[in-house]
C-alpha positions as CSV (number, residue, x, y, z in Angstrom):
1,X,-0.8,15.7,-29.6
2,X,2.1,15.9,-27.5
3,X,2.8,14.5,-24.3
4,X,2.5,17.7,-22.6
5,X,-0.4,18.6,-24.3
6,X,-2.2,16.1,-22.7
7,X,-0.6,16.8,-19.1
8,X,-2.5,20.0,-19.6
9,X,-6.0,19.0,-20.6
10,X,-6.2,16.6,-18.0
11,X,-4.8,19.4,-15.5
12,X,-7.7,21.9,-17.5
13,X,-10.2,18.9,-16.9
14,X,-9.2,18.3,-13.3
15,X,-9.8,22.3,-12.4
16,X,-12.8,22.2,-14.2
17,X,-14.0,19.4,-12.2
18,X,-13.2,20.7,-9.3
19,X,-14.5,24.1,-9.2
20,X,-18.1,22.6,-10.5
21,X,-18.2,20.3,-7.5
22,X,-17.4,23.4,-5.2
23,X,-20.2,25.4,-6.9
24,X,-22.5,22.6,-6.3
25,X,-21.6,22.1,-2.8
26,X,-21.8,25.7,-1.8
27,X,-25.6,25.5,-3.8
28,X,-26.7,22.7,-1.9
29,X,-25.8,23.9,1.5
30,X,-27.1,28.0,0.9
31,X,-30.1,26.7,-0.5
32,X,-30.9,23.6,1.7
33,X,-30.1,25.6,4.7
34,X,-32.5,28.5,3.5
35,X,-35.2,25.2,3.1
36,X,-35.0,24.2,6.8
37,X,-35.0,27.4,7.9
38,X,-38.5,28.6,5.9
39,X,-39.8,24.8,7.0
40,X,-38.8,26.0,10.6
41,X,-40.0,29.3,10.4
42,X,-43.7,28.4,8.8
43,X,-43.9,24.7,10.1
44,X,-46.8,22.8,8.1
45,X,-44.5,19.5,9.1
46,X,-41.3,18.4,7.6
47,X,-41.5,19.2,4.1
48,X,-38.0,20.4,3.5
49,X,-37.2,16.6,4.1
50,X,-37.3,15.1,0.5
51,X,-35.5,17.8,-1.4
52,X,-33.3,17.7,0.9
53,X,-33.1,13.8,1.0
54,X,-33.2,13.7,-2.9
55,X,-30.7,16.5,-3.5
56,X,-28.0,15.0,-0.9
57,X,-28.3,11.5,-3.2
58,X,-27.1,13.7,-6.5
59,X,-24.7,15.6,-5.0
60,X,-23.5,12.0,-3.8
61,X,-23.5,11.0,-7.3
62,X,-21.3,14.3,-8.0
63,X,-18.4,13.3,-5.3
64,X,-18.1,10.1,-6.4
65,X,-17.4,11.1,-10.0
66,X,-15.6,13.9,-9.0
67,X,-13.2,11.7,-6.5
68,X,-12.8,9.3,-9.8
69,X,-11.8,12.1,-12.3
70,X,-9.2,14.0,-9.7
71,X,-7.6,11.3,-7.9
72,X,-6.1,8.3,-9.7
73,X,-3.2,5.5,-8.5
74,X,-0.4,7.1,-9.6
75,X,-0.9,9.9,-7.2
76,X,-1.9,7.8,-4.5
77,X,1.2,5.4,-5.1
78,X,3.6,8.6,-5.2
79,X,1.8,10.4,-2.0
80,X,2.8,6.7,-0.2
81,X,6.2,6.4,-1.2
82,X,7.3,10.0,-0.7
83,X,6.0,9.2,2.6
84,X,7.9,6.3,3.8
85,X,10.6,7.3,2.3
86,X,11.1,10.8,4.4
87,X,9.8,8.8,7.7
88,X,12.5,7.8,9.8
89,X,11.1,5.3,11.4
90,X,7.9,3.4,10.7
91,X,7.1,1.7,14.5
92,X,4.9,4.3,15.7
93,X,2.9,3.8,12.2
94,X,2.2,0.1,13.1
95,X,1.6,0.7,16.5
96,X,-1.1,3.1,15.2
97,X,-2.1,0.1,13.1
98,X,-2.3,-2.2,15.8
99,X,-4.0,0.4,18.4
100,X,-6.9,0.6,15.8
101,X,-7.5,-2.5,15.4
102,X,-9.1,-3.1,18.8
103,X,-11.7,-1.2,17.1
104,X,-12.5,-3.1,14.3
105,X,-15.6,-4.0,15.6
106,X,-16.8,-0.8,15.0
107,X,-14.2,0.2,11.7
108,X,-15.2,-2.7,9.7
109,X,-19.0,-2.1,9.4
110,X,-18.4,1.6,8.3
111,X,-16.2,0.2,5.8
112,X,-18.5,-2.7,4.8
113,X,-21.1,0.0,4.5
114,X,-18.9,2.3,2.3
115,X,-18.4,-0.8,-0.1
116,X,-21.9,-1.7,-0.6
117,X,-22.5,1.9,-1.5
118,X,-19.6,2.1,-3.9
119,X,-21.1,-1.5,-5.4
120,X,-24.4,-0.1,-5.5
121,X,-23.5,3.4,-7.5
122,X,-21.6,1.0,-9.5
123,X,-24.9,-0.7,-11.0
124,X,-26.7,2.1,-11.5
125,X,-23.6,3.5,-13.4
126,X,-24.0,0.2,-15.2
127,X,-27.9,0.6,-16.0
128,X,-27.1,4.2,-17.3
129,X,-24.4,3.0,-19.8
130,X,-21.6,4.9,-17.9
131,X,-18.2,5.1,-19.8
132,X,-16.5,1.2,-18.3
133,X,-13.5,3.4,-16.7
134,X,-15.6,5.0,-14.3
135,X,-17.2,1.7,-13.7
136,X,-13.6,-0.1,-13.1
137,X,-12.6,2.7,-10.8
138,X,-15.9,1.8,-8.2
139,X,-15.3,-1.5,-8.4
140,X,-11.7,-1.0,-7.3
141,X,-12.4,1.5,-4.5
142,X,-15.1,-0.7,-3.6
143,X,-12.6,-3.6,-3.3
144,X,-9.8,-1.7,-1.5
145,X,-13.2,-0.5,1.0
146,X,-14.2,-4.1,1.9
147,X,-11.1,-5.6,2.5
148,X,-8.7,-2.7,3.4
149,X,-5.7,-3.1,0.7
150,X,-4.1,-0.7,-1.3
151,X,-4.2,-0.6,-5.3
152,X,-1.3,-2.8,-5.5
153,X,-3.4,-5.5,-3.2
154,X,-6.4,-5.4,-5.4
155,X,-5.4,-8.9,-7.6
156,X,-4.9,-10.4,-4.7
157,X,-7.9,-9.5,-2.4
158,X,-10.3,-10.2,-5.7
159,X,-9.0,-13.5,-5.7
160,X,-11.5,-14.3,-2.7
161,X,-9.1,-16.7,-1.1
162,X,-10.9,-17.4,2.4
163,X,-8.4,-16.7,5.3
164,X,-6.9,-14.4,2.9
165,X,-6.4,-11.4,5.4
166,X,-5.0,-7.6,5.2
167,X,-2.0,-8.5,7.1
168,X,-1.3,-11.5,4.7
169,X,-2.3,-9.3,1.4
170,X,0.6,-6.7,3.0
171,X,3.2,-8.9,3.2
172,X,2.8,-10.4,0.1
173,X,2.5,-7.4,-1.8
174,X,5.4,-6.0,0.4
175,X,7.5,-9.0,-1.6
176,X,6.9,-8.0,-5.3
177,X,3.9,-10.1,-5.1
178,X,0.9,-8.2,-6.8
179,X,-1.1,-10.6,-9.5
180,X,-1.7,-13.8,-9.9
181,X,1.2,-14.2,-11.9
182,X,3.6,-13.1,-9.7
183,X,2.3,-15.5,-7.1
184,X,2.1,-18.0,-9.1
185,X,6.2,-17.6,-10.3
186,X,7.0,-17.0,-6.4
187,X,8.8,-20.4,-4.5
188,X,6.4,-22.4,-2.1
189,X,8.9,-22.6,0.3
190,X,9.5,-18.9,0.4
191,X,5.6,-18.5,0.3
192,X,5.3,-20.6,3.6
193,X,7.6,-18.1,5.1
194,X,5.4,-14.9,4.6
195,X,1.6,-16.2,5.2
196,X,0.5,-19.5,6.9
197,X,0.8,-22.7,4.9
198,X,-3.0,-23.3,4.9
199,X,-3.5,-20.1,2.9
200,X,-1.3,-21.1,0.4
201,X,-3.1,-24.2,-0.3
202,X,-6.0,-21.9,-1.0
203,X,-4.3,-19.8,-2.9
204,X,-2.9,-22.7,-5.2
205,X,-6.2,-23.9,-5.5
206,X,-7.7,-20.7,-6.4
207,X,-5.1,-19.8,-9.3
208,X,-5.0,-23.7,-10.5
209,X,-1.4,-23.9,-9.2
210,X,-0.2,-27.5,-8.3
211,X,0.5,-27.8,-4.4
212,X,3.8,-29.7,-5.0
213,X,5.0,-27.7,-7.2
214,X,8.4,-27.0,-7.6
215,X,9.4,-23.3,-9.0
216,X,12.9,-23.0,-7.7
217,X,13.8,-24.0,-11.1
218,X,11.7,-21.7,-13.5
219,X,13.2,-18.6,-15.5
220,X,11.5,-16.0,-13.0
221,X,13.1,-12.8,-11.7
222,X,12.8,-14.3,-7.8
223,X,15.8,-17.0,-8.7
224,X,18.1,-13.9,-8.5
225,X,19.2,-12.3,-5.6
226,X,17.8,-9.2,-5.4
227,X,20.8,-7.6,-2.8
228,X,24.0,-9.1,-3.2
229,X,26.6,-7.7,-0.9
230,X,30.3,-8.3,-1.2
231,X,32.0,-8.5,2.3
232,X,35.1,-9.1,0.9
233,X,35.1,-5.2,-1.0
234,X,33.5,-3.1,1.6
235,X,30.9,-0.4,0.1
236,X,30.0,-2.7,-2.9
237,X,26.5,-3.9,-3.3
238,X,24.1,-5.2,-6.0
239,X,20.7,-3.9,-6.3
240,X,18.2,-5.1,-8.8
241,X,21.5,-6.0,-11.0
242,X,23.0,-2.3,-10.3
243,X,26.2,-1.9,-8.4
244,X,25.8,0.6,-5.7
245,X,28.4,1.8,-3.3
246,X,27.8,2.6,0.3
247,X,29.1,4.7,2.9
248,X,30.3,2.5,5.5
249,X,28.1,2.3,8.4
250,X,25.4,1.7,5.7
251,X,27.2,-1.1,4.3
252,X,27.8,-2.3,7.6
253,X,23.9,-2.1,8.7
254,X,22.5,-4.0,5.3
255,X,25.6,-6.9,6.1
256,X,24.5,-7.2,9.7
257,X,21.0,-7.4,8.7
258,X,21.2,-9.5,5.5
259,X,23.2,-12.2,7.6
260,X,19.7,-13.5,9.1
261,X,17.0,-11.8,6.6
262,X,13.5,-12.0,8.0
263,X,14.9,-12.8,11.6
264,X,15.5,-9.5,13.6
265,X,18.4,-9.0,14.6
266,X,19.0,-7.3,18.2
267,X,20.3,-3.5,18.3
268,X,23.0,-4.6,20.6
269,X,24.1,-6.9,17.7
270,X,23.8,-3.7,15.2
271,X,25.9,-1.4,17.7
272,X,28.8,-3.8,17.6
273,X,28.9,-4.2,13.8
274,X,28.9,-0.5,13.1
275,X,30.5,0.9,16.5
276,X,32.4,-1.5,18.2
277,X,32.0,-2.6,21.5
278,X,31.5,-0.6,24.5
279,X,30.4,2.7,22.0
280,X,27.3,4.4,23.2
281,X,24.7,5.7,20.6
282,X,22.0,7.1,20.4
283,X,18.9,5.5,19.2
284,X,18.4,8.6,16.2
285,X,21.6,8.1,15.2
286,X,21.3,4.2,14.1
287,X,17.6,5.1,12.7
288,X,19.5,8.1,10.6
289,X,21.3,5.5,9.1
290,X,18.6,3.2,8.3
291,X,16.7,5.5,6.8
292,X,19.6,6.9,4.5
293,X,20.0,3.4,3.4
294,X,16.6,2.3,2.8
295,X,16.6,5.7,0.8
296,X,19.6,4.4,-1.7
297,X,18.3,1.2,-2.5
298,X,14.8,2.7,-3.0
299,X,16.5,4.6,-6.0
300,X,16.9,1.3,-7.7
301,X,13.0,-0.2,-6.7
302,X,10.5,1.6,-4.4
303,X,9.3,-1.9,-3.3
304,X,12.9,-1.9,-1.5
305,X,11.6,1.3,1.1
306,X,10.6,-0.8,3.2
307,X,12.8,-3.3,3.6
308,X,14.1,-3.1,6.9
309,X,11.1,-3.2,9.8
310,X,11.8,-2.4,12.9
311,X,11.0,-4.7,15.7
312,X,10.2,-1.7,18.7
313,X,12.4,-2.4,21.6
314,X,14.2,-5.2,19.7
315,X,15.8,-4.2,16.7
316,X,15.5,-4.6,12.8
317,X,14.5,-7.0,10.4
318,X,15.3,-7.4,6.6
319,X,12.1,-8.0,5.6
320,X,13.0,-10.1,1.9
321,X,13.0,-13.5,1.9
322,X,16.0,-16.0,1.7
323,X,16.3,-16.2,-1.7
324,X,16.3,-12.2,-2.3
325,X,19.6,-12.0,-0.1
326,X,23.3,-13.3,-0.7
327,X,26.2,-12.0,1.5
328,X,28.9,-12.8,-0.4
329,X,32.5,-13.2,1.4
């Protein structure tokens, strides 16, 4: 069977799934609704209740395996991507993030509640010999639920690290870091940089890796530099091992930026390396450019679209770590 072959049955399966669920949903609601209103109508007590009651838990049953069969990662991970890669600028995203999290309080249980329901269809799917996909999917949701991660955070989050939070989870996986072996390959030092050093212990412990160990000198993909730019030939960067060339108030944004990575670096100090002195801009103008940028070296890896944070008010960070940066003059 060829590739496209398959593309189509799973499209085929998809719309099939679909339009059953719809049917079910506009059964449940025409015929419930005509329940309540005899029950009303008659009285004789509540008796519409349990069908009700016992008919809401199947059709339950039916959105869960209908939300497993039509939405997988993939789609998820493109959806995200396509997304912060047409944003301009991600500030008002986090300040969303950080508005919301005052209300935690009352977030966290819903979520808390959601997972226990996931984990609980999850073993009856296991008592009724449910194909182990499905079963892997709950569990997944279930984890991304209690502990607010995305698919590429899962590893992690299942490692059960205490401390471990959502924030730390981000900015690890934010650096390439997504399983246990990636975390393990990843240099202490640079590890101390992104999440307290108290987590890392626990996180050594919990993946048997010594404390002391010393991983600047293994074979792994980090000992590279991920961004190499070349000062001395304007335009020319390495990405991932792929020369690039860049317009040049690109170049000049990533050189300003990659000449203190993970320390933000002021907008006035920006304006001078691409304007000049004494040049007045406009704030959509310098974002213009960083999102044009953060575009081009998202061609080579999508982990690079967000690479440069902004700092609202302040100005931007490159947000890779020492090692992933070398501005070469």
């Amino acid at each position: 069977m060829t590739t496209d072959g398959v593309d189509s049955g799973g499209h085929e399966q998809h719309a099939l799934v679909k339009r059953w669920f719809r049917r079910h949903a506009l059964a449940y609601s025409a015929i419930i609704g005509a329940l309540i209103a005899v029950n009303i109508a008659i009285g004789g007590g509540w008796w519409s209740f349990w069908p009700t009651c016992v008919w809401s838990i199947v059709l339950s049953f039916h959105f869960f395996f209908y939300k497993s069969v039509t939405v997988d990662e993939a789609w998820v991970q493109e959806r995200t991507d396509d997304m912060r890669l047409r944003s301009v600028d991600l500030s008002h995203i986090r300040d969303i993030e950080d508005r919301y999290r005052t209300m935690s309080g009352q977030v966290t249980p819903a979520a808390e509640q959601a997972a226990w329901l996931v984990n609980a269809t999850g073993a009856i799917a296991a008592t009724m010999a449910i194909p182990a996909e499905f079963r892997d999917r709950l569990d997944t949701l279930a984890t991304r639920l209690a502990h607010g991660v995305t698919a590429s955070g899962v590893a992690l989050a299942r490692l059960g690290v205490r401390g471990l939070t959502r924030d730390h989870i981000a900015a690890l996986v934010a650096h390439g870091i997504t399983s246990v072996g990636s975390l393990c390959r990843y240099p202490l030092g640079d590890l101390i940089r992104l999440i307290p050093e108290s987590i890392v212990g626990e996180l050594s412990k919990a993946t048997q890796r010594p404390g002391g160990e010393n991983t600047s000198n293994l074979p792994t993909e980090q000992s590279v530099p991920a961004i190499e730019i070349f000062s001395n030939h304007p335009g020319s960067v390495r990405v991932d091992g792929h020369e690039i060339s860049l317009p040049k108030k690109q170049f000049c944004l990533l050189a300003a930026l990659a000449s203190s990575p993970g320390r933000c670096v002021p907008y006035d100090t920006i304006y001078t390396a691409l304007w000049g002195e004494n040049v007045i801009v406009q704030p959509a103008q310098i974002n213009q450019h960083k999102c044009k940028l953060l575009q081009k070296l998202a061609e080579i890896h999508p982990r690079f679209a967000t690479a440069i944070r902004t700092v609202p008010k302040h100005g931007f960070t490159l947000d890779l770590p020492l090692h992933d940066v070398r501005l070469i003059t």
